[in-house]
C-alpha positions in Angstrom: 0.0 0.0 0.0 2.9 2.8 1.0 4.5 1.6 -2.5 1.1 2.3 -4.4 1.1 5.4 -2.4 5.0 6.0 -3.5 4.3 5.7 -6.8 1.6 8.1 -7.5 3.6 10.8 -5.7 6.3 10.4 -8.0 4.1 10.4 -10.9 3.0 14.0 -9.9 6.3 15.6 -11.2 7.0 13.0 -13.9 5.6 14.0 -17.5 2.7 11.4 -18.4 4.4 8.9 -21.4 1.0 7.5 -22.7 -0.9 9.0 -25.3 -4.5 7.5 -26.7 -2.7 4.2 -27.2 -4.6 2.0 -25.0 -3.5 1.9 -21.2 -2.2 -1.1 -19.9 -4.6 -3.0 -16.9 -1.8 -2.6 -14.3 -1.9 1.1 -14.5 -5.7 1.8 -14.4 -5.7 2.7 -10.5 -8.4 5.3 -10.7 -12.0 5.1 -10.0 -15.3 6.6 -10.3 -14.3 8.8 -7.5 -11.5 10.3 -9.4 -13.6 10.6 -12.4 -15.9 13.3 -10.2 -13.2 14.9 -9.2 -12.3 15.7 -12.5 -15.5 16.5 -13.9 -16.6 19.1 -11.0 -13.0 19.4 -10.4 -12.9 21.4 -14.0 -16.5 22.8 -13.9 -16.1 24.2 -10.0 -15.3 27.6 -11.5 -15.8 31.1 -11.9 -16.6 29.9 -15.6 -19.5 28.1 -14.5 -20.4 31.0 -12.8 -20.5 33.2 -16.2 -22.6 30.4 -17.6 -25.1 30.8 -14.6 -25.3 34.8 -15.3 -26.8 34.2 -18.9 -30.7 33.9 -17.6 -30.3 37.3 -16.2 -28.5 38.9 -18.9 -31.1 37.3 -21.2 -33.7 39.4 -18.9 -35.5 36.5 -16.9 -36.5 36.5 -13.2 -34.4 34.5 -11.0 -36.9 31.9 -10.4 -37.6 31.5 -14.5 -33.1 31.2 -14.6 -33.4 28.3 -12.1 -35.7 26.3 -14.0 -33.5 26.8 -16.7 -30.4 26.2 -15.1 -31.8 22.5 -13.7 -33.7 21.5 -17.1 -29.9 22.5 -19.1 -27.8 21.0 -16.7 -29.7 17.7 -15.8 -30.7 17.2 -19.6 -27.4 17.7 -20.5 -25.8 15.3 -17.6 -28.0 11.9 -18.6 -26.6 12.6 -22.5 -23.1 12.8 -20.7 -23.4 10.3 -18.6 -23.1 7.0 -20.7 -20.1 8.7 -22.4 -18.2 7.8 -19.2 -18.5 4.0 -20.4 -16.2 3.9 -23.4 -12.9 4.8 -21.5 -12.9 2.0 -19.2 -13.8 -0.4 -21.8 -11.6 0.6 -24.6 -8.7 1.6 -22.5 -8.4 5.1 -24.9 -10.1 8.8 -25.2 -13.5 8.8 -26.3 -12.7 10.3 -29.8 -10.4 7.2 -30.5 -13.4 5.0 -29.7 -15.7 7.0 -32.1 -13.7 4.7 -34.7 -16.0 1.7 -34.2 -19.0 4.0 -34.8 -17.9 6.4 -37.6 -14.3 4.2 -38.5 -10.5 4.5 -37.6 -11.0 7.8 -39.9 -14.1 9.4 -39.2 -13.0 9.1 -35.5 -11.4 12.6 -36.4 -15.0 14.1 -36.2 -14.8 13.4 -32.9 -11.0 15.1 -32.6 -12.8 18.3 -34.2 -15.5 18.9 -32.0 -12.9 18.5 -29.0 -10.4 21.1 -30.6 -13.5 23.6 -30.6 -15.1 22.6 -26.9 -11.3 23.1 -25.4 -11.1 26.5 -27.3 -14.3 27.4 -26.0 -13.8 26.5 -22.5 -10.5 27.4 -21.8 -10.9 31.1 -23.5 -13.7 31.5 -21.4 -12.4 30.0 -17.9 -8.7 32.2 -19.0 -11.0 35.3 -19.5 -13.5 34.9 -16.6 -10.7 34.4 -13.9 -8.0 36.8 -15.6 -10.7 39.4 -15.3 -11.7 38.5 -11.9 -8.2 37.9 -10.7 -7.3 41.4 -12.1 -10.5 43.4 -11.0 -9.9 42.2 -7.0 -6.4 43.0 -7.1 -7.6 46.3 -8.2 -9.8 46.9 -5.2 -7.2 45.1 -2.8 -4.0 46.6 -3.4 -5.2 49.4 -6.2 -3.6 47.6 -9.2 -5.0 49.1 -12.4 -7.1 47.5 -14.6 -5.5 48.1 -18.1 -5.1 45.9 -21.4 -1.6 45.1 -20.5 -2.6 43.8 -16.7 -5.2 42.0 -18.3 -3.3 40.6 -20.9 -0.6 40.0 -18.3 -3.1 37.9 -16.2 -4.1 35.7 -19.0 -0.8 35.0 -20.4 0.1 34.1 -16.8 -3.1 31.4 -16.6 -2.4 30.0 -19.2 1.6 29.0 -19.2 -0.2 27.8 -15.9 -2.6 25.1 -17.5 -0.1 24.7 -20.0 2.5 23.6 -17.6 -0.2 21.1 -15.6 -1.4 19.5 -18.9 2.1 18.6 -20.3 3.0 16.6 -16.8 -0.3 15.3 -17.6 -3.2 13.2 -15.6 -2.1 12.5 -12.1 -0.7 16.5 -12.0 -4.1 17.2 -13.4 -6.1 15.0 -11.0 -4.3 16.4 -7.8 -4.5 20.0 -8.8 -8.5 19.2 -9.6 -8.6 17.0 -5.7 -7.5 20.6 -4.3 -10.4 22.4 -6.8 -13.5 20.4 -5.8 -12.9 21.4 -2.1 -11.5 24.8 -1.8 -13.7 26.4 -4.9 -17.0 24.9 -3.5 -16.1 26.5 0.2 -15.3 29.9 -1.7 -18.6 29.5 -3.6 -20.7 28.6 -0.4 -18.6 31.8 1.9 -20.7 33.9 -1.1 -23.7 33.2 0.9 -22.3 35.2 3.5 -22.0 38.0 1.4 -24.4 38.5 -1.1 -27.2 37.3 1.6 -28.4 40.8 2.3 -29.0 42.5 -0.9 -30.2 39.0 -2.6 -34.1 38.7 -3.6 -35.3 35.7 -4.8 -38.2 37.4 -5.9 -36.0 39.4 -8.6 -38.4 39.6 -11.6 -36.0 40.1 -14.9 -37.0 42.2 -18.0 -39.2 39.1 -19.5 -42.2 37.7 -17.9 -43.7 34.1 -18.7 -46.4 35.2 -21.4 -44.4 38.1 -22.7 -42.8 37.9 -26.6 -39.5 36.7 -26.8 -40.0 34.9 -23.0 -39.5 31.1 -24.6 -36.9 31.9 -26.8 -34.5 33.6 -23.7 -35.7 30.9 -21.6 -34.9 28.0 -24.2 -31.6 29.7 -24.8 -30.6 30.2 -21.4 -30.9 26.4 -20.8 -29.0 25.8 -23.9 -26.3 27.6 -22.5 -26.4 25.6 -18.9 -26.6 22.4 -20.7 -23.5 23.5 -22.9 -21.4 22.8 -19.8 -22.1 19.0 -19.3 -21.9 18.9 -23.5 -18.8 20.2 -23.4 -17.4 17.4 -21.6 -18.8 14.7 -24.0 -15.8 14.2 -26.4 -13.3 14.7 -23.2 -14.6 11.8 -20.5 -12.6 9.0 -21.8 -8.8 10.8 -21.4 -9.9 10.4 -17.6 -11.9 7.6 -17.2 -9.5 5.6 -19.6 -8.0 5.0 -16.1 -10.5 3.5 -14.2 -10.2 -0.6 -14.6 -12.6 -2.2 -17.3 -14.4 -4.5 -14.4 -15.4 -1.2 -12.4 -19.3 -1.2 -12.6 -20.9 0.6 -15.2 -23.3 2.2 -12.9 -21.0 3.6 -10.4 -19.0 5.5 -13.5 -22.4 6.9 -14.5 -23.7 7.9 -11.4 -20.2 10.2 -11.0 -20.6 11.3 -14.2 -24.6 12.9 -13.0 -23.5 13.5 -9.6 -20.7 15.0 -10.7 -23.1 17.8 -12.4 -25.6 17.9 -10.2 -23.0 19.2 -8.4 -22.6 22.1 -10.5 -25.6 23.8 -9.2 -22.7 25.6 -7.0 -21.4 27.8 -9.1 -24.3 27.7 -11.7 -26.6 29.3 -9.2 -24.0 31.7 -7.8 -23.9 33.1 -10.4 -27.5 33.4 -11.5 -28.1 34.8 -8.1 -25.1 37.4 -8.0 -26.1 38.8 -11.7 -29.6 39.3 -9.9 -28.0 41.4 -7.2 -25.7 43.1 -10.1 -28.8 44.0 -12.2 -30.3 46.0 -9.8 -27.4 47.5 -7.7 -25.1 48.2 -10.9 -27.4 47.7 -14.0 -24.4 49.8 -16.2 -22.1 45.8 -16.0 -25.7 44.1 -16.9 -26.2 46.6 -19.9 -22.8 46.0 -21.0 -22.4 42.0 -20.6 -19.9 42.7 -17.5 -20.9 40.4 -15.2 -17.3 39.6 -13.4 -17.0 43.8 -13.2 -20.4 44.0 -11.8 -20.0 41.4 -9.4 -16.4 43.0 -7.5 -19.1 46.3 -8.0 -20.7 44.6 -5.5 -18.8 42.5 -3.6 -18.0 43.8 -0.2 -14.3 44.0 0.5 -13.7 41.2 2.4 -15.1 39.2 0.0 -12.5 40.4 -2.4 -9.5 37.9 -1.5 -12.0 35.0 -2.4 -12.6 36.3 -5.6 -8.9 36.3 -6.7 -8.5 32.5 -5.0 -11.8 31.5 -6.8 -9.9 32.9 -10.1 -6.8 31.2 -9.9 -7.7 27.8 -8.8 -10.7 27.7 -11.1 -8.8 29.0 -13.8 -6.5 26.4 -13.2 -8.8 23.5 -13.0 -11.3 24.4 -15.8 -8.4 25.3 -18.8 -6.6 22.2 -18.0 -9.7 19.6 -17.9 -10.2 21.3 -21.4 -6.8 21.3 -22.9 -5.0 18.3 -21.5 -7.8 16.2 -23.6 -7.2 17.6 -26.6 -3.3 17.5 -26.8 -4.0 13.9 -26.0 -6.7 13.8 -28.8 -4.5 16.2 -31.5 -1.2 13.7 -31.1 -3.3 10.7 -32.3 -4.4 11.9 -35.2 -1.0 13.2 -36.4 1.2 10.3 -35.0 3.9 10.7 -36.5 4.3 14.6 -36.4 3.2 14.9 -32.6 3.6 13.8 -29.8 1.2 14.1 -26.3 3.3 17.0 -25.6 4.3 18.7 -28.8 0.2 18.5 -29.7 -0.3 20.4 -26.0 1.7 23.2 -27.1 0.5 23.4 -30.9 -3.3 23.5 -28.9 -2.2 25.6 -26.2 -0.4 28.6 -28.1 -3.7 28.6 -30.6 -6.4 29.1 -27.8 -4.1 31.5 -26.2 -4.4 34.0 -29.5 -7.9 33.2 -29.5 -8.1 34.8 -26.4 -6.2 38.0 -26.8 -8.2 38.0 -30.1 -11.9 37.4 -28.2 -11.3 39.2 -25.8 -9.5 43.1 -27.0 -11.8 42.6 -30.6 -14.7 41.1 -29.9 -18.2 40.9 -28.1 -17.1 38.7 -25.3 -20.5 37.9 -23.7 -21.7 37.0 -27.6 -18.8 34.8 -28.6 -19.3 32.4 -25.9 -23.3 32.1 -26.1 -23.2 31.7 -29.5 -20.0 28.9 -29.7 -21.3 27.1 -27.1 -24.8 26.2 -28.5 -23.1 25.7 -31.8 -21.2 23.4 -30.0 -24.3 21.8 -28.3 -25.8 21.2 -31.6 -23.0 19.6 -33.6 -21.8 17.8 -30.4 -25.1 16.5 -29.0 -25.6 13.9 -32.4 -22.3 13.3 -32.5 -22.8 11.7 -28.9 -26.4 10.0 -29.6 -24.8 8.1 -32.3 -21.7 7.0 -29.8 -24.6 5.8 -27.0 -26.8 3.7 -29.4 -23.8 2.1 -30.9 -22.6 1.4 -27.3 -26.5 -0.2 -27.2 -26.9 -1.6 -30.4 -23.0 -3.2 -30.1 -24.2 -4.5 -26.0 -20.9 -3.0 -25.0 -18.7 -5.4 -27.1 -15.5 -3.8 -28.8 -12.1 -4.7 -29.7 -10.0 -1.8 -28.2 -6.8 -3.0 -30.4 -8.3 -2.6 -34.0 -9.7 0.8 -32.9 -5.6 1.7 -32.9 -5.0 1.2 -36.3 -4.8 4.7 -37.3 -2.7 5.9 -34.6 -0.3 2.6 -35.5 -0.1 3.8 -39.1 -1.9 0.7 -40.1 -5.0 -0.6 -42.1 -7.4 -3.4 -41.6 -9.4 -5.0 -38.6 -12.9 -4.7 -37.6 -13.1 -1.0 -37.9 -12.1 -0.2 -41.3 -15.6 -0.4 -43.1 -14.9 1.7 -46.3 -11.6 2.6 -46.5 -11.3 3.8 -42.3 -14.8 5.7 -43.1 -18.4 3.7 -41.5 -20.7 6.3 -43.7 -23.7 5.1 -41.1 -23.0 7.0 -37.9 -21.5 9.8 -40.5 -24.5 9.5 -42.5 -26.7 9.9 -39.7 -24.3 12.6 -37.8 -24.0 15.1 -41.1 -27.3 15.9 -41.7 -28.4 16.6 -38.1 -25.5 18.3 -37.1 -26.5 21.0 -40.3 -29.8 20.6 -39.8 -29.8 21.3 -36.3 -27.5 24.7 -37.2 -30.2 25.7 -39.5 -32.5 25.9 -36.8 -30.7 27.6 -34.4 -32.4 31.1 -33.0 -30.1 33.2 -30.9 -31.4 36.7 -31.7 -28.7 39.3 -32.4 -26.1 37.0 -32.5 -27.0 33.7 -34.8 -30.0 32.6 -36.1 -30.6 30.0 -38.7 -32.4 30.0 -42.2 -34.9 27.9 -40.2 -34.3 29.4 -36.8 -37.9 31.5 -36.7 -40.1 28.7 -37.8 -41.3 27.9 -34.4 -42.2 31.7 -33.6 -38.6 32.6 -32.6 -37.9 29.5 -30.4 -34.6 27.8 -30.5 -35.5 24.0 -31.7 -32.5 23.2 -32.6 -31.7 20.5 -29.9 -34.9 18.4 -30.2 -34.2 18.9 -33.7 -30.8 17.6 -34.2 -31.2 14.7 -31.3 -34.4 13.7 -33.0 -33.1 13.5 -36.6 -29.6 11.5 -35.3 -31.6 8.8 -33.9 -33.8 8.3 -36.7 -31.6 8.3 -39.0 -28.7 6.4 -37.6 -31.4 3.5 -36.6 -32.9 3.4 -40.1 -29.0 3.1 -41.8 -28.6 0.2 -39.5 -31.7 -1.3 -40.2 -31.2 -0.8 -44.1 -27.8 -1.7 -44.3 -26.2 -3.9 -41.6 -23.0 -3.3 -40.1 -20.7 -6.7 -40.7 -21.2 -9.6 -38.7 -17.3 -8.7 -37.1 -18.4 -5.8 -35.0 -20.4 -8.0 -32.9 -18.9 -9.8 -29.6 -18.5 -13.9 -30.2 -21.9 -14.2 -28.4 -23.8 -11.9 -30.4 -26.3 -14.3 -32.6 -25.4 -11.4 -35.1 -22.1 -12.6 -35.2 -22.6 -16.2 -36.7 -20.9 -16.7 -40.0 -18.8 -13.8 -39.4 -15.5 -13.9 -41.6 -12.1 -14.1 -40.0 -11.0 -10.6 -39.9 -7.8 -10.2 -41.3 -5.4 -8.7 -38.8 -4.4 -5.1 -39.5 -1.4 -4.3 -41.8 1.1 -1.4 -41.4 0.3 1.1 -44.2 2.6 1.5 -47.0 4.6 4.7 -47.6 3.2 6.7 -50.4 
């Protein structure tokens, strides 16, 4: 036991050798507890806290921004939580394991909708806490607020993350052990302080029978179930360490208790943008929330602000980017490794921020990429959990490696790397559901004002993915390989030939 203990200390200041190839039995010592740690661990944040502002910046009551907050978050957590499955099974990150869905090469649809979820999340957790870091240290010690302490403060977060992600996911599970705890007591000391002026009876701009009610409502929910979305493609580079034997229950239950959780910070910050509207509407008016909140903080409450910053700054950028380093090095093997792909990722979101940040509408950039990301990601993930069903958990994790190896062949190859029925059925949903998207002044679709100015766009997309991908497996049957040996679909099944290395061009 003090070995086992010995070992994982050590293995906080060594860089992390594996990549997406698949992790060997002896070193899965993580469990479903872990796997909540990392999930609240990276959502515990003042990002979170943003997301939670959006009902009130939308203009509804506080009680209307609840609702909405529970239906996004909860929706969006029983979607997640079955993504949780494919790491311990498969040994690998969950895009890797998109392979025996969408084949070895459409797995990089998967590796695409990561790359944009990290860029979204970590500009927006290296924004909230540089700002928030910066604007307490302003009424603390009287440091002025300027572009270049801004900029400072980000560039600071994130050679931070940077740094954590390249040791890689013991660094990253410790620093998010220390996250769960500390951020949630921060969050809850805010009862203390915002208690007084707080009115739960707060009333918004937009009243339940009022035009243009459903569509903020719908939206702000969007926006709250973007959070659990966003970790969808990322679950497997943590859970890829939990044994394969570990029940499947327990690993789904962290993954929904996990975000139940974040009703912390969610509802902070729908309560503290109440307080803002009304004590320093000029922030509200102006998409400010972090400035309107230090407005009207009292000064003691300062100091937890700036901790709140930099440790969930720390925890929410790294869950983001350490995944998709690990993702990006797989799908250009040979050019990248774990680390190398960190940096490429890394030094790309961080001009992305300066970019999003000094030339653009913050508050509009983040609402509108993250239900973009809900609707392309969402289908992408329905197709993923009916395989999972349709395949009764059976995969072979070592033909799903073929790419990475450089190789061609195995169970997973379909058409030349390419299974056109979960692409098929993820194409047209993912651009249908776009089309339908309604976020007044910022995106709406060519359908977008069919239903009276509603955003459908979710329904939409899951809908159409499930129909779809069902029919294409009912019209045209995968091959008999893809089934597990007991499968009565798997009778007759050819030999399949054992993957070959690829020959140089």
């Amino acid at each position: 036991m003090n070995n086992n203990n010995k070992d994982k200390d050590q293995s906080l200041t060594q860089i992390e050798t594996y990549g997406v190839e698949q992790i060997p039995d002896s070193e899965r010592t993580a469990g479903p507890t872990d796997l909540f740690r990392m999930i609240f661990g990276g959502s515990n944040t003042f990002a979170t806290a943003v997301l939670g502002s959006f009902p009130v910046l939308f203009g509804l009551s506080f009680q209307a921004g609840v609702w909405a907050i529970v239906l996004g978050v909860l929706l969006g957590s029983l979607i997640l939580a079955p993504m949780g499955l494919f790491g311990p099974i498969n040994g690998t990150n969950n895009a890797v394991s998109s392979g025996a869905h969408f084949g070895v090469h459409g797995r990089i649809v998967g590796s695409f909708l990561s790359l944009l979820t990290a860029i979204a999340f970590f500009s927006l957790s290296v924004w909230s806490s540089g700002d928030a870091l910066i604007g307490g240290a302003k009424r603390l010690i009287g440091l002025p607020e300027t572009d270049l302490t801004l900029g400072l403060a980000y560039g600071l977060f994130a050679i931070l993350v940077l740094t954590v992600c390249i040791y890689g996911f013991r660094f990253l599970l410790w620093v998010n052990k220390i996250a769960v705890w500390s951020a949630s007591l921060l969050f809850l000391l805010g009862i203390f302080a915002f208690a007084g002026p707080f009115d739960v009876n707060y009333a918004g701009t937009v009243s339940m029978g009022q035009p243009g009610f459903w569509a903020a409502f719908i939206g702000a929910a969007l926006v709250a179930m973007s959070n659990p979305i966003s970790f969808g493609a990322f679950l497997g580079d943590w859970s890829r360490y939990i044994p394969r034997e570990t029940p499947k229950g327990r690993i789904m239950a962290a993954v929904v208790i996990s975000q139940i959780a974040t009703f912390i910070p969610f509802l902070f910050g729908l309560a503290t943008a109440t307080i803002v509207a009304i004590k320093a509407p000029d922030y509200i008016a102006a998409n400010n929330y972090v400035g309107g909140l230090l407005a009207v903080s009292p000064s003691w409450f300062f100091l937890p602000v700036c901790l709140i910053a930099v440790i969930g700054g720390m925890s929410t950028g790294t869950t983001s980017l350490y995944g998709t380093g690990l993702d990006m090095s797989s799908v250009f093997p040979r050019v990248l490794s774990r680390v190398k792909a960190t940096l490429l990722i890394g030094v790309m979101s961080i001009a992305f921020i300066f970019i999003g940040r000094f030339a653009a509408n913050l508050v509009q950039s983040v609402s509108t990429f993250a239900v973009l990301i809900i609707t392309c990601t969402t289908p992408w993930m329905v197709i993923m959990i009916i395989g999972l069903v349709v395949r009764r958990g059976f995969y072979c994790p070592d033909d799903l490696q073929v790419f990475t190896r450089g190789e061609k062949g195995g169970r997973y190859w379909f058409t030349h790397g390419w299974n056109w029925r979960g692409l098929g059925a993820w194409i047209p949903s993912a651009l249908v559901g776009l089309c339908f998207v309604n976020l007044p002044g910022q995106f709406v679709g060519v359908l977008g004002n069919l239903a009276g100015g509603i955003d459908i766009s979710l329904p939409v997309t899951l809908g159409l993915a499930s129909l779809v991908y069902f029919a294409l497996l009912s019209l045209f049957p995968e091959p008999r390989e893809v089934f597990g040996p007991q499968d009565a679909r798997s009778r007759g099944a050819n030999t399949v030939a054992k993957p070959e290395l690829r020959q140089p061009a």
